[in-house]
C-alpha positions as CSV (number, residue, x, y, z in Angstrom):
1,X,-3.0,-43.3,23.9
2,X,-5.7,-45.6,25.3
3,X,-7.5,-44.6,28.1
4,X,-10.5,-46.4,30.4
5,X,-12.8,-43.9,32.8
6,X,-14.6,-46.5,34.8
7,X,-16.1,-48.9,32.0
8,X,-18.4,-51.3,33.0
9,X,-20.0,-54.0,30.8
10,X,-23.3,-55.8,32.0
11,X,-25.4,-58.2,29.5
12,X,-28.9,-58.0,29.9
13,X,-29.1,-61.5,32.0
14,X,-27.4,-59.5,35.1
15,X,-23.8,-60.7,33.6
16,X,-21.1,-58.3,34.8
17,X,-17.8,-58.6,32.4
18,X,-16.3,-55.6,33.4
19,X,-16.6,-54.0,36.4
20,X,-15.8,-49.8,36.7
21,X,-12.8,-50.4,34.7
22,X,-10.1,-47.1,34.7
23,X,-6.0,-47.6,33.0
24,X,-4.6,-45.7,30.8
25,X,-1.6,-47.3,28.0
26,X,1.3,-45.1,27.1
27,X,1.9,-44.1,23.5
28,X,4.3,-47.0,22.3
29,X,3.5,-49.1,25.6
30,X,3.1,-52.8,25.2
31,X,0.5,-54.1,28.1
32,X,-0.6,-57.5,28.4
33,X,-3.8,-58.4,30.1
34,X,-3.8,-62.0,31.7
35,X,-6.4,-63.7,33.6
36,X,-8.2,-67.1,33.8
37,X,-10.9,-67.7,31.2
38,X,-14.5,-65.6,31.8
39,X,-12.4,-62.7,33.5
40,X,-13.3,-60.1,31.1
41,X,-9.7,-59.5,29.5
42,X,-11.4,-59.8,26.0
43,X,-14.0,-57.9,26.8
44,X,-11.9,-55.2,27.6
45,X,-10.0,-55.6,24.5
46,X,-12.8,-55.5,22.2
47,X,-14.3,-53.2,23.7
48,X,-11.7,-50.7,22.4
49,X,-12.3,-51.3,19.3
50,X,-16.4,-51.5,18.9
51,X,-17.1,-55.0,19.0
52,X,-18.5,-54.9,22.1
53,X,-20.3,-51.6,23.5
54,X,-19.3,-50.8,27.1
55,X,-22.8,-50.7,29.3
56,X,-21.2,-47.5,31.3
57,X,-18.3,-45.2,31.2
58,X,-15.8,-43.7,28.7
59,X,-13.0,-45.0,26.1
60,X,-10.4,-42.6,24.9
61,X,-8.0,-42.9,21.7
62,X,-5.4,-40.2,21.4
63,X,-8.2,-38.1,23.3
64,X,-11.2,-38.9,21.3
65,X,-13.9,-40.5,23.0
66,X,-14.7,-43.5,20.7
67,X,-18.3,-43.6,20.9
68,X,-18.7,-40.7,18.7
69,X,-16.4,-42.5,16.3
70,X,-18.1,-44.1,13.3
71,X,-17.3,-47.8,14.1
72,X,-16.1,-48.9,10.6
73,X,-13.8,-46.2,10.8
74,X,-12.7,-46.7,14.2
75,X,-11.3,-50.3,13.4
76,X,-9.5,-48.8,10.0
77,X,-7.4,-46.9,12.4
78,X,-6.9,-50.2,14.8
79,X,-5.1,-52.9,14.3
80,X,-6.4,-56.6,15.4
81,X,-4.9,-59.9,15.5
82,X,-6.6,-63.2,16.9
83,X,-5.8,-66.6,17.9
84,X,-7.4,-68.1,14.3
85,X,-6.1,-65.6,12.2
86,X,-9.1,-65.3,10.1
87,X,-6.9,-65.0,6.7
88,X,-9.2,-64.9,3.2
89,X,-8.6,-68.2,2.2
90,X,-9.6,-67.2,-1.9
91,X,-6.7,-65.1,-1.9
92,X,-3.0,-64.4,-1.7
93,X,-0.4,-63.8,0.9
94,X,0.1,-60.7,-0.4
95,X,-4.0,-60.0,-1.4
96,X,-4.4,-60.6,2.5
97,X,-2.3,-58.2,4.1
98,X,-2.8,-55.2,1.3
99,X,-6.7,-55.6,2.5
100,X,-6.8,-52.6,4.8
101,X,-5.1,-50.5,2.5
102,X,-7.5,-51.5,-0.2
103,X,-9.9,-50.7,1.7
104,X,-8.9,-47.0,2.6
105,X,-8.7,-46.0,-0.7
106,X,-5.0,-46.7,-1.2
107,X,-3.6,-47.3,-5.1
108,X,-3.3,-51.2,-5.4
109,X,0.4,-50.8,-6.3
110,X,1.3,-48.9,-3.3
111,X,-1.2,-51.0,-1.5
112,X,0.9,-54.4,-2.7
113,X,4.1,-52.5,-2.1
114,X,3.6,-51.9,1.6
115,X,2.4,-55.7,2.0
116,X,5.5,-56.7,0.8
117,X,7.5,-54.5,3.0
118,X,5.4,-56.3,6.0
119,X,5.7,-59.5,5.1
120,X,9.6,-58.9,4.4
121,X,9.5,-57.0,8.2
122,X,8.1,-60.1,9.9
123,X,10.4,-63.0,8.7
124,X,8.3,-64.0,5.0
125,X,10.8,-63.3,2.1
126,X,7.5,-61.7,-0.2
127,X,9.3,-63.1,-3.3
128,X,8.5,-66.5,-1.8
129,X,5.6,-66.2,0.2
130,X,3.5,-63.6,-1.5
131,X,1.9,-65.1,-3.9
132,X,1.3,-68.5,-1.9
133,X,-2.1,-69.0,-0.5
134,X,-3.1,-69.2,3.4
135,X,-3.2,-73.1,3.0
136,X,0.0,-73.8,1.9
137,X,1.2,-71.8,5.2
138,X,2.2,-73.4,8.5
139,X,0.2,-72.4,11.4
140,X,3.2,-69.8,12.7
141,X,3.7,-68.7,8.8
142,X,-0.2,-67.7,9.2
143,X,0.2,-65.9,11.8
144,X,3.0,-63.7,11.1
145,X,1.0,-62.6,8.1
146,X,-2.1,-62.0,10.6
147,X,0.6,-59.5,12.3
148,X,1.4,-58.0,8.9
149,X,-2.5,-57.5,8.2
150,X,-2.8,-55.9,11.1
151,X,0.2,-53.2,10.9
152,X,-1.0,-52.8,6.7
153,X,-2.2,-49.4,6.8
154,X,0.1,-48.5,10.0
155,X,-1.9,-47.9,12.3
156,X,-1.5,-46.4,16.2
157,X,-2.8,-49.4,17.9
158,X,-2.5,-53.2,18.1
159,X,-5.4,-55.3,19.7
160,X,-4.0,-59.1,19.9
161,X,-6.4,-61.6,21.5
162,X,-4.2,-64.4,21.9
163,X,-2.4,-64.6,18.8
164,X,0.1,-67.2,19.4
165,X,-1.9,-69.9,21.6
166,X,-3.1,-72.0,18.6
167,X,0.5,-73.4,18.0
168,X,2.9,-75.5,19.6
169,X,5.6,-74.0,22.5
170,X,8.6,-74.5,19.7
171,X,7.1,-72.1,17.4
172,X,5.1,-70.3,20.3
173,X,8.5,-69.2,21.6
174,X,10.0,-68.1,18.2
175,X,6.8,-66.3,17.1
176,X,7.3,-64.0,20.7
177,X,11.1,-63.5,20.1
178,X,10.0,-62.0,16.6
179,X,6.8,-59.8,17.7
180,X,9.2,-58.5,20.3
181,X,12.2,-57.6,17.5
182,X,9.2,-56.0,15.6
183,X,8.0,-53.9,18.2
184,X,11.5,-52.5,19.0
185,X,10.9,-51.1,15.6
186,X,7.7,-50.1,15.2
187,X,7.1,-49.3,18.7
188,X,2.8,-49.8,18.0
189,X,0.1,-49.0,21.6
190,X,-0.8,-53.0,22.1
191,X,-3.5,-54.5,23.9
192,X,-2.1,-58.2,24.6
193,X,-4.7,-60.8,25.9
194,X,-3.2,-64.0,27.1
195,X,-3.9,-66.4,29.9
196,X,-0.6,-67.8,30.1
197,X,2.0,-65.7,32.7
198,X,5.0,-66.4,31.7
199,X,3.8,-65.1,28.0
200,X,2.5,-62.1,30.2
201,X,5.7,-61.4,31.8
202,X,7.9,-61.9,28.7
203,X,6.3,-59.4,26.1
204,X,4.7,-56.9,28.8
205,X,5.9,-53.2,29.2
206,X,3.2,-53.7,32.4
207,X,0.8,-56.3,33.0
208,X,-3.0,-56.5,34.1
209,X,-3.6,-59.2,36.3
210,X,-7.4,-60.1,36.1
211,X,-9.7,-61.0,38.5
212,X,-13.3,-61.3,38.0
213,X,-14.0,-58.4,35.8
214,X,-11.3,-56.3,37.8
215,X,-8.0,-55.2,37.6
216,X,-6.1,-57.0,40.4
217,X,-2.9,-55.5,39.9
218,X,-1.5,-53.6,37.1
219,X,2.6,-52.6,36.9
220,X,5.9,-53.7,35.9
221,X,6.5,-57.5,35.7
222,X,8.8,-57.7,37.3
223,X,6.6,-55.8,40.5
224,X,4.0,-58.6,39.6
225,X,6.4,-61.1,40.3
226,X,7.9,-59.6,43.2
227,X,5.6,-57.9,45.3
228,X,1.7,-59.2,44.4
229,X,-0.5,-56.8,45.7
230,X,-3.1,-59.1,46.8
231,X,-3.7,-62.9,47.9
232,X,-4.9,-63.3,44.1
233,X,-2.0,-62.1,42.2
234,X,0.5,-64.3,44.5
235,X,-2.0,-67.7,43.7
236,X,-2.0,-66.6,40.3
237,X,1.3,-66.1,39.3
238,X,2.2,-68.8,41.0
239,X,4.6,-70.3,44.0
240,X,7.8,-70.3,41.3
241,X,7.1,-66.7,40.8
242,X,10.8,-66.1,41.9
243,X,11.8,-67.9,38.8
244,X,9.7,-66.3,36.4
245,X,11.2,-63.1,37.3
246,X,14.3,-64.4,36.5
247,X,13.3,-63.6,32.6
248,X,12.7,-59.9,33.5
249,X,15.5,-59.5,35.3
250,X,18.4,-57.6,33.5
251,X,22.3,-58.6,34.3
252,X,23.5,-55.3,35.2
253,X,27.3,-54.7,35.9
254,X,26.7,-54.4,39.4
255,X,25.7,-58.3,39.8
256,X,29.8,-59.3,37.8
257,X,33.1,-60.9,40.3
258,X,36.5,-59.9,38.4
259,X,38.4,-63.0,37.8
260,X,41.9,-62.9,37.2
261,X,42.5,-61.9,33.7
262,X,45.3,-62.7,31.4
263,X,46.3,-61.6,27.4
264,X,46.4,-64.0,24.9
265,X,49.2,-63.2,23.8
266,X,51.1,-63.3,27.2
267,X,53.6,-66.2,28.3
268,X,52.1,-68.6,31.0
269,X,51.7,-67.1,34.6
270,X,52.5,-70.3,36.1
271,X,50.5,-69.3,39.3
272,X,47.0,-66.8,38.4
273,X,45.8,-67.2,42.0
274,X,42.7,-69.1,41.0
275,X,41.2,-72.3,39.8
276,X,41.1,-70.5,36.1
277,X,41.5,-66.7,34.2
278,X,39.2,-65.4,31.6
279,X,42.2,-64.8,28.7
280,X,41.0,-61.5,26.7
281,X,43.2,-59.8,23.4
282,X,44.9,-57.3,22.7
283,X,41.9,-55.0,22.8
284,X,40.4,-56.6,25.9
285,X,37.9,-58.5,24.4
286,X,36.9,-61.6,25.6
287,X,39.0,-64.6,23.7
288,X,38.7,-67.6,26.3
289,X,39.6,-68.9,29.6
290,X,42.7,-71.0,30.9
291,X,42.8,-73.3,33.9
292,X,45.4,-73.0,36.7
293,X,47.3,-76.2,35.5
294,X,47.2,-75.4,32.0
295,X,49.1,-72.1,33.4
296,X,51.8,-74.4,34.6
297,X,52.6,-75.7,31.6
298,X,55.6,-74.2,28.9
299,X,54.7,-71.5,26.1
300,X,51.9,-68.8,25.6
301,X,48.7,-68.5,26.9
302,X,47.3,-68.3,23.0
303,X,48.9,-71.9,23.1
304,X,46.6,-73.4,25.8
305,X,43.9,-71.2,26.3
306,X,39.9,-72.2,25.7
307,X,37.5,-70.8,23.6
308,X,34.7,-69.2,25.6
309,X,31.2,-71.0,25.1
310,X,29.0,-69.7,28.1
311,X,29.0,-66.3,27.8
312,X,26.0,-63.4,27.5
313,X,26.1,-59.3,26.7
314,X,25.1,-57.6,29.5
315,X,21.8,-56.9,29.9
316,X,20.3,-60.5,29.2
317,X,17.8,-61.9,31.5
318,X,18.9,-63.8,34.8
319,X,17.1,-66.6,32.9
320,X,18.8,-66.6,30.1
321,X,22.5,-66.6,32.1
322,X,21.0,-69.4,34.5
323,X,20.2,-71.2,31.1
324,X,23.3,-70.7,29.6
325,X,25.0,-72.3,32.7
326,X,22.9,-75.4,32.5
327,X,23.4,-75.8,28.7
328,X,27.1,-75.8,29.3
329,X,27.5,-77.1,32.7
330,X,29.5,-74.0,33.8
331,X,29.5,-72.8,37.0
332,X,30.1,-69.4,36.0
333,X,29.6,-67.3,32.6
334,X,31.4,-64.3,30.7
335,X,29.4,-61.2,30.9
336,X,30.4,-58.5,27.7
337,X,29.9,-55.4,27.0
338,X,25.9,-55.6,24.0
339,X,27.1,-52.2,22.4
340,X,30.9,-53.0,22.0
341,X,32.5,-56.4,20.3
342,X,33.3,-58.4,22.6
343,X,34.5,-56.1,25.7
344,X,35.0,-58.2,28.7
345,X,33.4,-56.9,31.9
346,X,33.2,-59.5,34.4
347,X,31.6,-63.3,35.1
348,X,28.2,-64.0,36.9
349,X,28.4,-67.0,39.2
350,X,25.3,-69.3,40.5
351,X,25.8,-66.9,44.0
352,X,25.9,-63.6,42.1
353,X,23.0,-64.7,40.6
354,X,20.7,-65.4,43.1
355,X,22.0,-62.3,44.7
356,X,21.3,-60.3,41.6
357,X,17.6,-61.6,41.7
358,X,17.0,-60.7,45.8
359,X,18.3,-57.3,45.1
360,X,16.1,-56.7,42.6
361,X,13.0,-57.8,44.3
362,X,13.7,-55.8,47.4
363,X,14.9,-52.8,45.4
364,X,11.2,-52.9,43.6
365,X,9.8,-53.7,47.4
366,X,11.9,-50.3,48.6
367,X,12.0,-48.1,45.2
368,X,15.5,-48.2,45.4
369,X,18.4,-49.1,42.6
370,X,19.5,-52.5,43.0
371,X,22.6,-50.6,43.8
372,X,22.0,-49.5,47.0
373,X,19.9,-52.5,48.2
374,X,22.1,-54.1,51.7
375,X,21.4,-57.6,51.9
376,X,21.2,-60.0,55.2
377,X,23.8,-62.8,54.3
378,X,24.8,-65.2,57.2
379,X,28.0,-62.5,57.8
380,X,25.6,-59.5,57.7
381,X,23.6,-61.7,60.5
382,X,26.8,-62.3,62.5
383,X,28.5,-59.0,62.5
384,X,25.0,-57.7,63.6
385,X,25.2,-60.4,66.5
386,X,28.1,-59.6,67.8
387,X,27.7,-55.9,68.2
């Protein structure tokens, strides 16, 4: 969808920006470009869309080269969200995002109709927002209706210069869980500026580490995180980069221990061969858990068993599970099934864990599934000893 052929942007006072720049971003593909300030990440963003003409070299956009593209038009077809939103402040929620439409010709009705649908898609009921004006919005209110603006007249690409780094981490947080529920549906090509990595890793399909007007690295985060490819990358992304890849890496089934198990509607076992047993119903979904001396005492197990609090579908982040332990002071959580209601499939310990999180970095290292990764545990160590 977006393609660079070695751009290179030099202002006139011997300034280099960009340096022989080539990537290409997939149709639907979500890439955030992160570097310290002055490294020519927005350059390269606005680049894309006009604002600033590349010195050297050749931008494509679904093939066409966008130098023979009529600017004004160009950004019509482009998407763009900043840090200060830049709403009209004369006029309406609703006025604000139906601009673009306006603009290419569309009928003011259908025009107002699609801005309500947008404002309705990112979280702002239209029947109580759309006729407020930017003022009377909070600072993550404004920019959720920057992000409708920008998706009005539905276009292929989003360009977003650091949309979320004017408010606080609360609201930061929230405003990235919903951009990422919107993209799952609307699936846009986004250029992502940030200088923050951990924003980086969480919203990136891949990430472009910047150096000074270079691309130091540019995959997967979670390659980022595990295997920098130079010195840079590694100082950049820091010395707890193992626990920033925690949040891009998935809980697969792989990673679960099977406890003992027992049904809630079952009489006591008096002895389950373990500290505690998850308790599941009739349909072996996950109801609870019951401790080895509650086991000894007299009736059912629906009687004494415990609701369930620290639990996660499968397919959550490492991060989220490690959370989820802290926040209940468990030493182990429930894992279920995301696409069935409440299927049991196994727990995830603290050990599982952190061996979930070594497999993954050395299956990325080798290009391997996580599956078939063999890692060197103290037993591994001595078995190898003794032969």
């Amino acid at each position: 969808m977006i393609r660079f052929e070695h751009v290179t942007k030099r202002y006139p006072d011997g300034t280099t920006a960009v340096d022989d720049l080539s990537f290409e971003v997939a149709e639907g593909e979500l890439v955030t470009l992160v570097g310290p300030s002055g490294c020519g990440k927005t350059t390269t963003m606005k680049m894309v869309n006009r604002l600033i003409e590349p010195s050297s070299g050749r931008i494509y956009l679904d093939g066409d080269d966008i130098s023979a593209i009529d600017p004004v038009q160009l950004r019509r077809r482009i998407g763009y969200v900043i840090q200060q939103v830049g709403l009209f402040p004369h006029k309406t929620v609703l006025e604000n995002v139906a601009t673009v439409p306006h603009l290419l010709g569309w009928k003011r009705g259908k025009g107002r109709e699609r801005a309500a649908e947008l404002l309705d898609l990112v979280g702002l009921d239209s029947s109580v927002y759309g006729d407020r004006y930017p003022e009377q919005l909070s600072g993550g209110q404004r920019q959720r209706v920057g992000v409708a603006r920008a998706l009005a007249a539905d276009p292929p690409v989003l360009l977003m210069d650091e949309p979320f780094g004017a408010v606080d981490p609360v609201v930061r947080e929230h405003l990235q869980n919903e951009f990422l529920r919107l993209q799952s549906q609307v699936r846009k090509t986004v250029l992502f500026v940030t200088h923050d990595i951990e924003e980086a890793v969480r919203l990136g399909d891949r990430i472009a580490v910047y150096g000074q007007g270079r691309i130091e690295q540019f995959d997967a985060p979670a390659a980022v995180l595990g295997t920098p490819a130079t010195d840079y990358v590694a100082d950049f992304v820091g010395a707890d980069r193992g626990l920033k890849r925690l949040s891009v890496t998935p809980i697969e089934e792989s990673d679960l221990d099977q406890p003992p198990v027992v049904r809630l509607d079952d009489p006591l076992p008096r002895e389950i061969g373990s500290r505690w047993a998850v308790v599941l119903d009739g349909s072996g979904d996950l109801h609870g858990w019951i401790s080895a001396e509650q086991a000894q005492q007299k009736g059912s197990v629906r009687e004494h068993a415990r609701r369930m609090e620290a639990w996660l579908p499968v397919g959550a982040s490492l991060k989220q599970a490690f959370a989820t332990m802290l926040q209940h002071d468990a030493g182990w959580i429930a894992v279920i099934d995301k696409e069935e209601t409440g299927r049991f499939l196994g727990v995830l310990t603290p050990a599982r864990l952190h061996e979930a999180l070594r497999r993954s970095i050395d299956a990325d290292a080798q290009d391997i599934p996580r599956t078939e990764v063999t890692l060197e545990t103290i037993e591994t160590v001595s078995a190898v000893t003794k032969l």
